[in-house]
N, C-alpha and C positions, 0 to 999 in steps of 0.2 A: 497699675501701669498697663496689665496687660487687657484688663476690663477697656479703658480709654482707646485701645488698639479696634477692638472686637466694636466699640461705639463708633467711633472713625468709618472702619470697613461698612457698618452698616449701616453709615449715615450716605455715604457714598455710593454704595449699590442703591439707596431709595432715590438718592437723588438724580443716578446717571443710569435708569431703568434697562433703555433699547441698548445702550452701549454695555453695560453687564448680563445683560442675556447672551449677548453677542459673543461674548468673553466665555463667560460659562459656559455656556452649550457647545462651544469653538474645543474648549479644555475638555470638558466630557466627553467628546466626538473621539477627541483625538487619542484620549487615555483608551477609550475601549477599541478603538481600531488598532493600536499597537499593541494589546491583549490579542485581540483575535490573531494576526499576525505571526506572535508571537508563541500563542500554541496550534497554527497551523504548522509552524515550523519545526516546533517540534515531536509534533506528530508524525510529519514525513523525515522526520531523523531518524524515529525508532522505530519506522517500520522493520520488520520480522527482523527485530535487536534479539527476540527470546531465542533464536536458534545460533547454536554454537560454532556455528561455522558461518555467518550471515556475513562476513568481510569477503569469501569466497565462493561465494556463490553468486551468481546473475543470470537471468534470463534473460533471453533473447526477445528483442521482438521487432517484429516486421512491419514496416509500413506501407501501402501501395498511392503512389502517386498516379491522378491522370489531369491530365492538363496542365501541369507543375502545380498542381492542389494535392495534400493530402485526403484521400477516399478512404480509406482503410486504415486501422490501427489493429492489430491481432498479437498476442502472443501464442504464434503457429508459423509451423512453417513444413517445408519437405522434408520427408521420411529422411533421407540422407544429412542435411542439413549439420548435425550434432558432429556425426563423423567427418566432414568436412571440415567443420571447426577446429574441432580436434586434430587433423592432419594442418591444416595449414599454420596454427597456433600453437607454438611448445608450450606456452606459458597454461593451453586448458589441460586437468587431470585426467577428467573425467566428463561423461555428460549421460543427464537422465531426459527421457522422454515419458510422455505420457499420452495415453490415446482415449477419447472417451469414446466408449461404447455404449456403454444401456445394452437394457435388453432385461429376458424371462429369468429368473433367479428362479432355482427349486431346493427344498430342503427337505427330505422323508417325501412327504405327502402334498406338501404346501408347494404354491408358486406361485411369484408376485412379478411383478414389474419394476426394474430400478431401473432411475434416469439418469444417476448421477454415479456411474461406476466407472471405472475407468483400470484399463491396463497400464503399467510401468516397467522398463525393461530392466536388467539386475542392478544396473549402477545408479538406482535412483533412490530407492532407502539408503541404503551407506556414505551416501550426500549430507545427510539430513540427521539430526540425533534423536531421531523416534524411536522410542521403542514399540517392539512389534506385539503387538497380543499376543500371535498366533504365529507357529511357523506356515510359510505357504507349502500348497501342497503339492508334492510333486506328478500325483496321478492324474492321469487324460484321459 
């Protein structure tokens, strides 16, 4: 019975060639675009899911309009910015900032160049559930 099924179907796609391509290719387009979709979505569901606190946590980010066009997207903004949040807002705890710097690193004898260093003011680890390597250091 089901052999007769499978002879049917393929009597039918030989005989209705351009209109089963049509079909198929229509049906395969469609299945993998609802795949792709699909783990786009949820990709941007689980973004930073690994951090313990990722429900309470948001960054801010700025946009600059000219013209009524968006020019600019950044996540940056004024030094004050965080504490203004914070007073106008009961609902923020807390807010961490970050500043990149760079610059000469020296160790003993050695000095290099790092580009990708960056300061964080106290309330920005305790946001986050890292653990620290190292204590920081308190000498200047």
């Amino acid at each position: 019975m089901i052999a007769n099924f499978f002879r049917i179907a393929l009597r039918n796609l030989f005989k209705n060639k351009i209109f089963s391509f049509i079909n198929i290719f229509g049906l395969a387009l469609g299945i993998a675009s609802s795949l792709l979709i699909v783990e786009y979505a949820r990709y941007e569901l689980s973004y930073d899911k690994f951090e313990a606190n990722s429900g309470r946590i948001y960054r801010l980010q700025l946009d600059r309009y000219n013209d009524g066009k968006l020019s600019t997207r950044w996540a940056s903004g004024a030094a004050g910015l965080g504490q203004v949040v914070k007073e106008a807002l009961p609902e923020v705890e807390s807010f961490g900032r970050l500043r990149n710097t760079g610059g000469i690193m020296s160790y003993k004898d050695q000095q290099f160049r790092e580009s990708k260093m960056y300061f964080a003011n106290e309330n920005f680890l305790p946001m986050f559930s890292y653990q620290a390597v190292a204590a920081p250091s308190t000498a200047r």
